[in-house]
Each structure stands twice: as C-alpha cells, then as structure tokens.
N, C-alpha and C positions, 0 to 999 in steps of 0.2 A: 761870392762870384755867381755870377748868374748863368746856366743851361739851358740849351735846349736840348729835351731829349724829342728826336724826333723820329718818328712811328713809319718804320717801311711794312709791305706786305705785299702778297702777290694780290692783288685787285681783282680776279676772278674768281679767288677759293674766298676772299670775302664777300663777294658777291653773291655765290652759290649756298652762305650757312644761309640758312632756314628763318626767319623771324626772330623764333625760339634762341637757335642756337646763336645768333647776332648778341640779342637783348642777355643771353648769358654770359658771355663777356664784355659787355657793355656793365653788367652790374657788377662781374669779379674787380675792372679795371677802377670802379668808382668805390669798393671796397678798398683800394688799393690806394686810393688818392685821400680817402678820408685822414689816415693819420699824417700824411704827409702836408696835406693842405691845415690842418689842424698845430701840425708847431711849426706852420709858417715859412714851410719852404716848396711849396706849391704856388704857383701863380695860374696862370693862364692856359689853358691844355683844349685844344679843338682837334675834334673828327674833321677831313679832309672832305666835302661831297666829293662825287666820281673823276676822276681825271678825265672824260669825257667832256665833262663844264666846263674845265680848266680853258683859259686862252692864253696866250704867250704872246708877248711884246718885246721885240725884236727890230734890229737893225737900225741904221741912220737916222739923224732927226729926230721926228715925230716918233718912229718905230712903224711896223706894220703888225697888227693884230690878228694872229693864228690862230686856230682852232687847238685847243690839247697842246699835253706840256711838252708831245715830240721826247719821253723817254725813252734812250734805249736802253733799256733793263729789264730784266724781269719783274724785278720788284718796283712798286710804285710810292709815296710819299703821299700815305694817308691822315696823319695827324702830327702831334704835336704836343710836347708838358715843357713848362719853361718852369723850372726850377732856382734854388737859391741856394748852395751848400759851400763851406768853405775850400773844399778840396774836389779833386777827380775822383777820387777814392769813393766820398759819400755822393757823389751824383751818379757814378755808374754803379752801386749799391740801390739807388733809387727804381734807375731801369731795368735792374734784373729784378725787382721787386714787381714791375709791371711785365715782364718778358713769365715771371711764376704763372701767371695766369693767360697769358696770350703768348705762349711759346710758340709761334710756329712766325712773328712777329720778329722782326729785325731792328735794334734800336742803335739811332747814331745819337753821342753826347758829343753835342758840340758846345763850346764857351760862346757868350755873345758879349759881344763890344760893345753894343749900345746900345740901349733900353731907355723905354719912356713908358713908365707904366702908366697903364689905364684903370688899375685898380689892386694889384697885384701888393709891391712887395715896397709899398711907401714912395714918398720923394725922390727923383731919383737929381744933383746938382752937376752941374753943370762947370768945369773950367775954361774961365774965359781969360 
C-alpha cells in the first residue's frame, strides 16, 4: 500500500536556520532515505518552496486564483515522502525514522488511493 508521509513545520523557525544548519538536516534526512529508497520503498519525496509562492484555486467554475494557501495553523505543509509498506505499522516506523533527525517536524501518514507513478514504485493497473 502506498503513503504519504507528509512533512508539517512551523515555516519561520525553518526559515530562520542558518544555511549551515538548513543543509544539516537536509543531509541527516537523505541519510535517512538512503536505506529506505534502496529496498524499494521510497518513492517520490519534495521540499515544499515557501507557502508565500503558494496560490489556491477556489470557488465556482473556472475557480478564482489566490495568493497563499490561506492556512490557519500554525504549522505549514512543507514537503512530502510517498512511500510503499505493507502495513501502518511499517510506514509510521518510516516517519519516525525521519521525525530521529528533524524532531521538532510534525509528520502525518496518510494512505493514498491513487497513484500514477512517474518513476517511483513500477506499473501501477488500472480496473476497468
């Protein structure tokens, strides 16, 4: 079954590490993902740019196009690891595996419905 484990954070205290301290957890997380992408249940995982970039498409129609995603939260939705494990058990195993090194990080594991990989985790068929 396939997850997403997806990467909340407060968006100013990541904004405020240092170069330094950004790129040191930028390297612990990809420590992190080596094994996991290596027996094949890693797929596709992106850094979110700033929710400042962000636009939102909304309401009737067409929709109309906003500036920013309009969270109200503290925390924001900075990334993302789409993963591949048989159970809940070994996917939220996975996330605390990346929460050991970016503790201060908030991770939700969510199941997905449906998937079309782009390079990730094979073929993915279709019931017609």
């Amino acid at each position: 079954m396939l997850y997403a484990i997806l990467a909340y954070h407060v968006e100013g205290e990541i904004l405020s590490w240092s170069a330094a301290e950004d790129a040191a957890v930028v390297a612990k997380v990809i420590e992190v993902q080596a094994p996991l992408r290596a027996s094949g249940h890693l797929g596709p995982a992106a850094r979110l740019d700033d929710t400042h970039k962000a636009r939102t498409l909304r309401g009737p129609g067409a929709g109309i196009v906003l500036d920013g995603p309009f969270a109200e939260t503290k925390e924001q939705l900075l990334g993302f690891h789409l993963v591949n494990y048989d159970t809940d058990e070994e996917a939220i195993a996975a996330a605390r595996k990346l929460r050991e090194v970016n503790p201060s990080a908030v991770y939700e594991i969510r199941p997905v419905k449906l998937y079309v990989p782009a390079d990730g985790f094979g073929a993915t068929t279709t019931k017609g």
